[in-house]
N, C-alpha and C positions, 0 to 999 in steps of 0.2 A: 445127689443133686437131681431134683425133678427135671423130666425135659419138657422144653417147653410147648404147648398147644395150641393147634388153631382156630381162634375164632373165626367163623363165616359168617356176615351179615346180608342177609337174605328175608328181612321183613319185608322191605320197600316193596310195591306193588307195579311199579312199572310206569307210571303214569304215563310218559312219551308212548310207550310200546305198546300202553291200551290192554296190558294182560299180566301173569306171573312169568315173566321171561325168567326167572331162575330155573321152573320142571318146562320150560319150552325145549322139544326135543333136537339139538344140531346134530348130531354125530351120525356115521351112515347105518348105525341099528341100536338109533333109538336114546343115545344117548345125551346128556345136558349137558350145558358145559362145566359144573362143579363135577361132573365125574371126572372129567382129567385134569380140573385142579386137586383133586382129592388123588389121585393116582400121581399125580407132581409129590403131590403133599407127603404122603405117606413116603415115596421113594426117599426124598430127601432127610426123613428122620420123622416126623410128624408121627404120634403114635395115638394121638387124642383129637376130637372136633368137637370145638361146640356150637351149634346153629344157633344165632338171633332170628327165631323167626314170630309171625304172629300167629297165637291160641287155635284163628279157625284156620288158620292153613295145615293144622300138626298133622292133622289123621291125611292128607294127601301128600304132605311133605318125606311126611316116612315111609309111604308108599311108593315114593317114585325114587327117592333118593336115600333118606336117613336107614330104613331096613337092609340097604343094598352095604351100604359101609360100613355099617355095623357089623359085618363078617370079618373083617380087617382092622379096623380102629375102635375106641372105644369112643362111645357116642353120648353127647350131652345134648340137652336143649335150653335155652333162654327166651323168653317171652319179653319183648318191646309194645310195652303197653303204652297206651295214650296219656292212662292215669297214674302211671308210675313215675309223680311228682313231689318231692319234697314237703315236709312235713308246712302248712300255712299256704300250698301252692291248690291250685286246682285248673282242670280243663276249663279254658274260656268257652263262650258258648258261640257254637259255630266251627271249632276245630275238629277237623278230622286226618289234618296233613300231620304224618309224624316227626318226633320230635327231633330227626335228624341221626347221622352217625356215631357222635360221641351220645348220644341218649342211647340210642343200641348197645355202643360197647358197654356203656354205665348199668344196664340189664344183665350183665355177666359176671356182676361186684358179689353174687351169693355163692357164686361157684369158682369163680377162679380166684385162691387166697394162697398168695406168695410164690406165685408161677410165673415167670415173664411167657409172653402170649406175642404170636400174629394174627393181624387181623387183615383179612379181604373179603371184597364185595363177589357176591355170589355168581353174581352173571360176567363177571369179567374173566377171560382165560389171560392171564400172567406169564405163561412159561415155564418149564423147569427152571431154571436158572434162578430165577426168581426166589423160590422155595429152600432151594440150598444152601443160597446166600443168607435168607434170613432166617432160617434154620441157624446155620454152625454160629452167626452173629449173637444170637440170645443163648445158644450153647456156653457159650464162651463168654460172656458180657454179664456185667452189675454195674450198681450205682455206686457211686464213687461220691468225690465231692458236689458231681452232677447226678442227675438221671441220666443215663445212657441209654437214649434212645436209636432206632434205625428207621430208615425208608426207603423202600424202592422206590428208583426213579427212572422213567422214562422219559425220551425224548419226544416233545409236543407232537410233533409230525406223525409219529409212527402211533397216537392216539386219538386220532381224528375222523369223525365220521364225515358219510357225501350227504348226509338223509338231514341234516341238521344241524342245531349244534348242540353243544357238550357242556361239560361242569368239570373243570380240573382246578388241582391247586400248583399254581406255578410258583414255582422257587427258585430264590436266589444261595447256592452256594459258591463256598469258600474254596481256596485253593488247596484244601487240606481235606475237600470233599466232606463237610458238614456244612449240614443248611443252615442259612443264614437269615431266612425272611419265607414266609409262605402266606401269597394271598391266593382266597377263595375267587375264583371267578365264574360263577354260576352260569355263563353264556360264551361261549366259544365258536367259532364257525370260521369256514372259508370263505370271504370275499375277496373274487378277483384271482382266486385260485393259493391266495395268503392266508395264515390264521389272523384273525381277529377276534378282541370280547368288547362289550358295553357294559356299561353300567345302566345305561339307563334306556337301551334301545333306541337312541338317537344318534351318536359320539362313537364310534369305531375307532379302537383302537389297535395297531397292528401291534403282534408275538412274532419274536425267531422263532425257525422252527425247530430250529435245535434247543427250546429251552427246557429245562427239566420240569416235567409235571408231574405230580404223586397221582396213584389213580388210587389210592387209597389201601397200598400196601405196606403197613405197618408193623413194627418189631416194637414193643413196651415189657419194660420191666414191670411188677405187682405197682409199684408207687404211680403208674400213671391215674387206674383207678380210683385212687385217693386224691388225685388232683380233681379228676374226672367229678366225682362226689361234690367236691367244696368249691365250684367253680361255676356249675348247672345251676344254685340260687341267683349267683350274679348276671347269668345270660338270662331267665326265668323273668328278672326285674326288668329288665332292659325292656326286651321280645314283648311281655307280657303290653308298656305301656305303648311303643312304636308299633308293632304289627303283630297282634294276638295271633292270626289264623295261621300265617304261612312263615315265622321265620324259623331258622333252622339251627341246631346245635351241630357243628359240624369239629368232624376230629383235626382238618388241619389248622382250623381258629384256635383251639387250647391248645395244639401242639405249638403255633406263632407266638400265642401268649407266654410259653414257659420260656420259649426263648426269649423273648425280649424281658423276661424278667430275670435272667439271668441261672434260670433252677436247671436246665437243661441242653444236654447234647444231644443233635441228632445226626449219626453216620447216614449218610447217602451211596446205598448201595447200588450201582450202573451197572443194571442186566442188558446183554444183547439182544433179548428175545423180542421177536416183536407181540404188541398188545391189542388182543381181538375182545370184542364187546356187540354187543346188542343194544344199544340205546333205540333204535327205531326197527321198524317192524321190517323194512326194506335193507338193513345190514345184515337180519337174518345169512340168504344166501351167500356172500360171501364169506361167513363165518363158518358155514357147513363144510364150504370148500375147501375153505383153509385146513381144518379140523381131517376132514374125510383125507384132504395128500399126506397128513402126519402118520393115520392111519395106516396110508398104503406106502409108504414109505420105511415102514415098520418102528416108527419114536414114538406109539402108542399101539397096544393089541389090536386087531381086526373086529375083536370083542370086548369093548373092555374088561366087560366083570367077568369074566370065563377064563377058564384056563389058571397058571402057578403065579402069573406075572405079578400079582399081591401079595404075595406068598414071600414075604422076604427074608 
């Protein structure tokens, strides 16, 4: 039985942050935050990574991060091209916004074949907790009369920036802990010290804050790519005639879809940890912070990459 691998999606450029916040340095010598997800990752089983990133980032990418892991795991790369579109499809003119996170993950369809895979976003630090849980879950787990899928999930609250706002997918599950419904909400924020999203930047509407949001920590068996595949012409048609430049293929829109088609499960795995990120340039410091007490508290080396700690 193959074990399963993590995909990192780390093309996106940052646009809020104005920079590549994935090699922006937090840690107290020097390090990113994919080095202690990757040091999550590995501890919990992880023996493989494959980066989503873009062509001209590679020769810096491997430089600050991919050469460093490559000592400990074995390392792949995928390219999320602009024009990596469907055969009769092509870039409209004017596009330069990419084409979203299930178009990333669907850049990984040449390399992972009959593997179930996780997948997170580069700049978010998740937790240990995190990683074990949906580790031993694709351990353990196939498709059945469903896909069996999984998601981490955290609590709204403990995902929320002071600097702005956010993009999470809030979800509604069952009492059997599978999701039942996930809408995208591309604008989140605190008014009045509550979360609220709009739609349309007029209309506020208020969130619990205890409600479950994916920050886009996913567990997929091989079949979701195949979904992935035959699914991107029908978003392509859409997108292409309502908002060529900037709409997005987004992984928890196909994940909603398969559920409400009936093709799919997805276990909603409830980690305790709480979830640090970088969406704006002023969340920096307190992420350092946070990161630098794990450090001195010793749930992470003083060094990361030094020393037997990877050594497992």
């Amino acid at each position: 039985m193959e074990k399963p691998v993590l995909v990192v999606m780390a093309a996106g450029m940052g646009s809020r942050y104005k920079g590549l916040k994935q090699i922006d340095p937090v840690g107290k010598n020097g390090e990113v935050i994919i080095d202690f997800s990757l040091y999550d990752a590995l501890r919990a089983g992880f023996q493989k990574v494959i980066f989503i990133i873009k062509e001209e980032m590679e020769d810096k990418f491997r430089r600050i991060i991919g050469d460093k892991v490559s000592r400990f795991m074995e390392v792949e790369y995928a390219y999320q091209r602009l024009d990596d579109l469907p055969e009769g499809y092509s870039v409209p003119e004017g596009r330069v916004k990419p084409w979203g996170t299930a178009h990333a993950v669907l850049s990984c369809r040449h390399i992972i074949k009959g593997i179930s895979f996780a997948v997170i976003n580069a700049d978010d630090f998740y937790g240990r907790t995190a990683y074990k849980l949906i580790y031993d879950y694709l351990l353990n787990t196939r498709d059945d009369e469903k896909y069996r899928y999984a998601m981490i999930g955290y609590s709204l609250t403990n995902t929320m920036t002071e600097h702005g706002h956010v993009a999470r997918g809030v979800c509604m599950v069952d009492e059997e802990g599978y999701l039942k419904e996930i809408n995208e909400r591309t604008r989140i924020e605190k008014r009045n010290g509550q979360p609220h999203y709009t739609e349309d930047g007029k209309h506020w509407i208020p969130l619990p804050e205890n409600s479950v949001v994916s920050m886009n920590f996913w567990g997929f068996t091989p079949s979701f790519l195949l979904e992935l595949e035959q699914k991107f012409p029908i978003f392509l048609k859409r997108a292409l005639r309502e908002n060529p430049l900037n709409e997005e293929y987004f992984l928890p829109s196909v994940v909603d879809s398969l559920l409400k088609e009936g093709k799919a499960s997805v276990k909603v795995l409830h980690t305790p940890d709480k979830w640090y990120g970088i969406t704006y340039r002023e969340d920096k410091p307190s992420v350092t912070a946070a990161l630098t007490k794990m450090q001195e508290a010793g749930l992470y080396p003083q060094k990361l990459w030094e020393g037997e700690s990877w050594k497992l």
